[in-house]
ROFI-738879 format. One record per residue (C-alpha): residue number from 1; x, y, z. Coordinates in pm, 1 decimal, padded with zeros to 6 digits, always signed. Each point is the difference from the previous one (the first is absolute). Layout:
! residues N
+-----+----------+----------+----------+
|   k |        x |        y |        z |
+-----+----------+----------+----------+
| NUM |        X |        Y |        Z |
...
+-----+----------+----------+----------+
! end
This chain:
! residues 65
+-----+----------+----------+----------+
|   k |        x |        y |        z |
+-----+----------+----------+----------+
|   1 | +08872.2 | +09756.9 | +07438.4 |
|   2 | +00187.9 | +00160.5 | +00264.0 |
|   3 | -00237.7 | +00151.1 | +00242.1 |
|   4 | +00112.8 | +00374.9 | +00182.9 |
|   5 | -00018.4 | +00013.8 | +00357.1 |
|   6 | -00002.9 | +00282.8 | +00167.4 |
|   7 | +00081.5 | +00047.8 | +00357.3 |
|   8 | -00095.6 | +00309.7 | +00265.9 |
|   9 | +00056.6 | +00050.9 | +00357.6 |
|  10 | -00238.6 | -00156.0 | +00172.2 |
|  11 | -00051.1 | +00240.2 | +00287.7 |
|  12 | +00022.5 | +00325.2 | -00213.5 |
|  13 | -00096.0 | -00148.2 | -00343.7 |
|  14 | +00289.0 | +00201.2 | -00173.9 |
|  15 | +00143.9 | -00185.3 | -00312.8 |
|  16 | +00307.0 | -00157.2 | +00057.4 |
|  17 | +00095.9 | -00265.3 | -00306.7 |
|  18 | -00092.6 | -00159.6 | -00261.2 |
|  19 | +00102.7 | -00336.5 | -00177.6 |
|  20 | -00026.1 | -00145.1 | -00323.8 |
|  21 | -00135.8 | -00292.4 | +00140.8 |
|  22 | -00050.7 | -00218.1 | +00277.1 |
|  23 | +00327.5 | -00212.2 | -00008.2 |
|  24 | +00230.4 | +00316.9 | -00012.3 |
|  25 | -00172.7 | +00125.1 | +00266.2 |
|  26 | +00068.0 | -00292.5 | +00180.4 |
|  27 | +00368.0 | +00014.0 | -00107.4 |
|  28 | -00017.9 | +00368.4 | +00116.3 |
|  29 | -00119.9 | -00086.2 | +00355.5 |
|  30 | +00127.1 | -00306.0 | +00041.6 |
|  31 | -00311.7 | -00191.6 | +00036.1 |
|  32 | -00018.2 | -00369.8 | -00011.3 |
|  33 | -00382.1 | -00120.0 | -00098.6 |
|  34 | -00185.9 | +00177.3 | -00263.8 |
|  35 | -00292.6 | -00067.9 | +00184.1 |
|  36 | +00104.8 | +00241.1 | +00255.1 |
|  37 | -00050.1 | +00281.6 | -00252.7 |
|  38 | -00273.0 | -00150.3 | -00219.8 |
|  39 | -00254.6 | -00005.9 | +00328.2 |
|  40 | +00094.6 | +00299.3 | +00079.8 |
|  41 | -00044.0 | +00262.1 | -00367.1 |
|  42 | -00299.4 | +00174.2 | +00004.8 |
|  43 | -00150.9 | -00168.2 | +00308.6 |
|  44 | +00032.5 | +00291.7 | +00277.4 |
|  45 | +00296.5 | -00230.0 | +00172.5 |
|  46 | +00317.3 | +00145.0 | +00138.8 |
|  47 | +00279.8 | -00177.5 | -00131.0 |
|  48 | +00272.0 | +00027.5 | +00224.4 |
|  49 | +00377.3 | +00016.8 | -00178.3 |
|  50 | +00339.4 | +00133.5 | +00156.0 |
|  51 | +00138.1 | +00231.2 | -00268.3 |
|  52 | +00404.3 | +00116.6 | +00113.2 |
|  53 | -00038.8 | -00131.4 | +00339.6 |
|  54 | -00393.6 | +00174.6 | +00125.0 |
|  55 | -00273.6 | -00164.7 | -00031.6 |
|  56 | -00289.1 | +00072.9 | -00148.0 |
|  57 | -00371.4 | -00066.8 | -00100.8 |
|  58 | -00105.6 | +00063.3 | -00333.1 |
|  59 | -00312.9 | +00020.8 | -00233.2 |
|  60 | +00057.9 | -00155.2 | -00303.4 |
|  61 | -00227.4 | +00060.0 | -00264.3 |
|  62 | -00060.2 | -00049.2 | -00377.0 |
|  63 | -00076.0 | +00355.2 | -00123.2 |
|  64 | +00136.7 | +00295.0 | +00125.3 |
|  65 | -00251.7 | +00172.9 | +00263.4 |
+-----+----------+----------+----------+
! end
């Protein structure tokens, strides 16, 4: 099963995204290792992504806040 990811800002903690799962979110951000995201959901770790040329840290997380 596909497992939802959901992704906030990690300075404000606004929602930003979600994906159906973790390799279209990688497709999405262009991330190369899954293991970049999959130490990173629900573990209080900024995951840092450049989305349209800024970068920037998100929380990625399971379940919706």
């Amino acid at each position: 099963a596909k497992k939802r990811i959901f992704c906030f800002d990690w300075l404000t903690g606004s929602y930003l995204m979600e994906f159906e799962g973790i390799r279209i979110m990688m497709r999405a951000l262009n991330i190369k290792y899954i293991e970049a995201i999959r130490s990173k959901i629900d573990k209080n770790k900024p995951l840092l992504v450049n989305i349209n040329g800024e970068n920037k840290k998100l929380l990625i997380k399971s379940s919706k806040l």
